[in-house]
C-alpha positions in Angstrom: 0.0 0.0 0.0 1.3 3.5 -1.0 2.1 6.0 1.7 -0.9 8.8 0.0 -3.3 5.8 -0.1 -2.7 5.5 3.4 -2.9 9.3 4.4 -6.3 9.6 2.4 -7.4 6.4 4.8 -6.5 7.8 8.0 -9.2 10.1 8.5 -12.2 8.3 6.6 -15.4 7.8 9.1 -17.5 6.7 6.4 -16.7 3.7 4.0 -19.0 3.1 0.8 -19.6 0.2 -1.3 -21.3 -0.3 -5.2 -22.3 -3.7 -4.8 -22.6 -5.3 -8.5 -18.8 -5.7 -9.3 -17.6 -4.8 -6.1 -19.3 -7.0 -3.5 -19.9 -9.3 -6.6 -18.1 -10.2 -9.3 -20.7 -8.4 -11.7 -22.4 -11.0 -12.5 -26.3 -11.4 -12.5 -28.3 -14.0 -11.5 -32.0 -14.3 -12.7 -34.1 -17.6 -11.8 -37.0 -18.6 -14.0 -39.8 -16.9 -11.6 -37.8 -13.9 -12.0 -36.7 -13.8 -8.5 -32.8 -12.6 -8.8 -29.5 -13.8 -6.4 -25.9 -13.2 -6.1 -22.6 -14.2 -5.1 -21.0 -12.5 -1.9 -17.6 -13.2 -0.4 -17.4 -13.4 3.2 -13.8 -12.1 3.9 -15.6 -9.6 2.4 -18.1 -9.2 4.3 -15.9 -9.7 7.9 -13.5 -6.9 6.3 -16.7 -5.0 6.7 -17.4 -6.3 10.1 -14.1 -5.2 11.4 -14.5 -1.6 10.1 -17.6 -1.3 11.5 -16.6 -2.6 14.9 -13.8 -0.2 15.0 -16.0 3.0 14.5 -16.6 3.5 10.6 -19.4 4.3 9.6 -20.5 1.8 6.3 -23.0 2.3 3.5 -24.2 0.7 0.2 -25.4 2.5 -2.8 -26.4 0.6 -5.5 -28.2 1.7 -8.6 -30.0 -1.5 -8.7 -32.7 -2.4 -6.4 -32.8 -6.2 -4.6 -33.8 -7.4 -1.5 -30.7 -9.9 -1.8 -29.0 -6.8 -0.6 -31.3 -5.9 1.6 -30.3 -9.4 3.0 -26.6 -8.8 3.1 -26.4 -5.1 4.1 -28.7 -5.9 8.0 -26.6 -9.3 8.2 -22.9 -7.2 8.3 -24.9 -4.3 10.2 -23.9 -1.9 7.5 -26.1 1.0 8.6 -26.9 3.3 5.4 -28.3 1.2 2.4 -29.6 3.2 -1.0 -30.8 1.0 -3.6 -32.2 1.9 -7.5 -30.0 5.3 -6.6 -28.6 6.2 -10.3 -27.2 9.4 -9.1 -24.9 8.4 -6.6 -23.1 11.8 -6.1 -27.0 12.9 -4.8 -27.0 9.8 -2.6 -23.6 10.8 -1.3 -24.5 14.6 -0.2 -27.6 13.2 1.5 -25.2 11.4 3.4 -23.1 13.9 4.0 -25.6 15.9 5.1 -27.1 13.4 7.6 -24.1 12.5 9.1 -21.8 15.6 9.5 -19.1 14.4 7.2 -16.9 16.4 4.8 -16.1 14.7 1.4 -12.5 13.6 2.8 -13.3 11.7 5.1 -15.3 9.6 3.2 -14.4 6.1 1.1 -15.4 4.8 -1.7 -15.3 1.6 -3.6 -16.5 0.9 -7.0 -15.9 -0.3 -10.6 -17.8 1.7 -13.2 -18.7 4.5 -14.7 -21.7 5.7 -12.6 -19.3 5.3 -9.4 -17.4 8.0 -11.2 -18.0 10.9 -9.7 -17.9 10.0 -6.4 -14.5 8.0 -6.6 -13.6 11.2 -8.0 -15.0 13.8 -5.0 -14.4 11.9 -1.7 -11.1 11.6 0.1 -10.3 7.9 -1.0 -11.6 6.6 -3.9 -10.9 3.3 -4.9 -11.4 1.0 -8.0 -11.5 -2.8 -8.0 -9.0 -4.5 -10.1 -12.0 -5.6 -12.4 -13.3 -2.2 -12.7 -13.9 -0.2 -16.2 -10.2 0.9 -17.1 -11.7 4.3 -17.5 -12.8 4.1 -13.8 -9.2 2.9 -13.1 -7.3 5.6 -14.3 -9.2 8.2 -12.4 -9.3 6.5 -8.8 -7.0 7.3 -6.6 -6.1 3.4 -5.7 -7.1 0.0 -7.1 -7.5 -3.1 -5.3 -5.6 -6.2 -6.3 -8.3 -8.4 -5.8 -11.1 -7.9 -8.5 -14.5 -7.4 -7.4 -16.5 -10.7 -5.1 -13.3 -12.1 -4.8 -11.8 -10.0 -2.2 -11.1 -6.2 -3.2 -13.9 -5.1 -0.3 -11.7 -6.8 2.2 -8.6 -5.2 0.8 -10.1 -1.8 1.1 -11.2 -2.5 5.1 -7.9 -3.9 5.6 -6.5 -0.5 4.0 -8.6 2.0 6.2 -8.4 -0.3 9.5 -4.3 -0.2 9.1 -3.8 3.4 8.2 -6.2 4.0 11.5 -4.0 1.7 13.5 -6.9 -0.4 14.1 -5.9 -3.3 12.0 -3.9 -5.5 14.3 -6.4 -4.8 16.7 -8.9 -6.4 15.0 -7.1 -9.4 13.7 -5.7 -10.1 17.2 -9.2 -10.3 18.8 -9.5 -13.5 17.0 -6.4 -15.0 18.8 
């Protein structure tokens, strides 16, 4: 990890996460009755557990809308969830708003081009590995895990260490 993706990490209180191509590999599901499911990882999801146990704040904004992640967001206790959201920089003010927040100390994870403007405006914004090489070139990190197999874990593990919380957490499981 870089030394500037580190300082941009140290003073996030709020983490974000896209979900299709970040907390899944992108893929989509559909069943014959229509009804829809994905594909989490669960270091993943306990990279989000961590964060959130040491004081960030998490949120999912999706522009799709699914009660899959519905599902997923109340069983890692992420607390903000905004789903069928296309205007994610909207979403993001609202937050800011709610919460108190300035832009930099706010993270964000995604992989395409409607995650954009965000990864562009807040104090870390990230790209998976699999993300739009568009998207890529204008974050200011990239996971080397690609997105379900990982990358959300890699960004946790990036905020809790700049924070000095991630040996913290690991340790509690000795």
């Amino acid at each position: 990890m870089s030394d500037q993706l580190l300082q941009r990490a140290r003073g996030i209180r709020l983490a974000i996460f896209d979900v299709d191509g970040v907390l899944t590999d992108g893929r989509l599901y559909f069943l014959a009755d229509g009804s829809e499911f994905k594909s989490f990882n669960t270091l993943d999801g306990h990279g989000i557990k961590m964060l959130i146990n040491s004081g960030v704040r998490t949120a999912i904004i999706s522009g799709r809308t699914t009660p899959v992640v519905e599902r997923r967001a109340r069983n890692l206790g992420i607390q903000h969830l905004y789903q069928g959201r296309e205007d994610k920089l909207v979403v993001l003010e609202e937050l800011l708003a709610e919460l108190g927040l300035d832009y930099e100390q706010v993270a964000y994870l995604g992989d395409d081009l409607p995650d954009l403007p965000v990864i562009r405006r807040v104090g870390l914004g990230m790209a998976v590995a699999s993300a739009d090489a568009f998207v890529r070139r204008h974050a200011h990190g990239i996971t080397q895990a690609r997105g379900g197999e990982g990358a959300a874990r890699e960004f946790c593990e990036l905020i809790l260490q700049a924070q000095g919380n991630l040996e913290i957490a690991q340790s509690a499981y000795l």
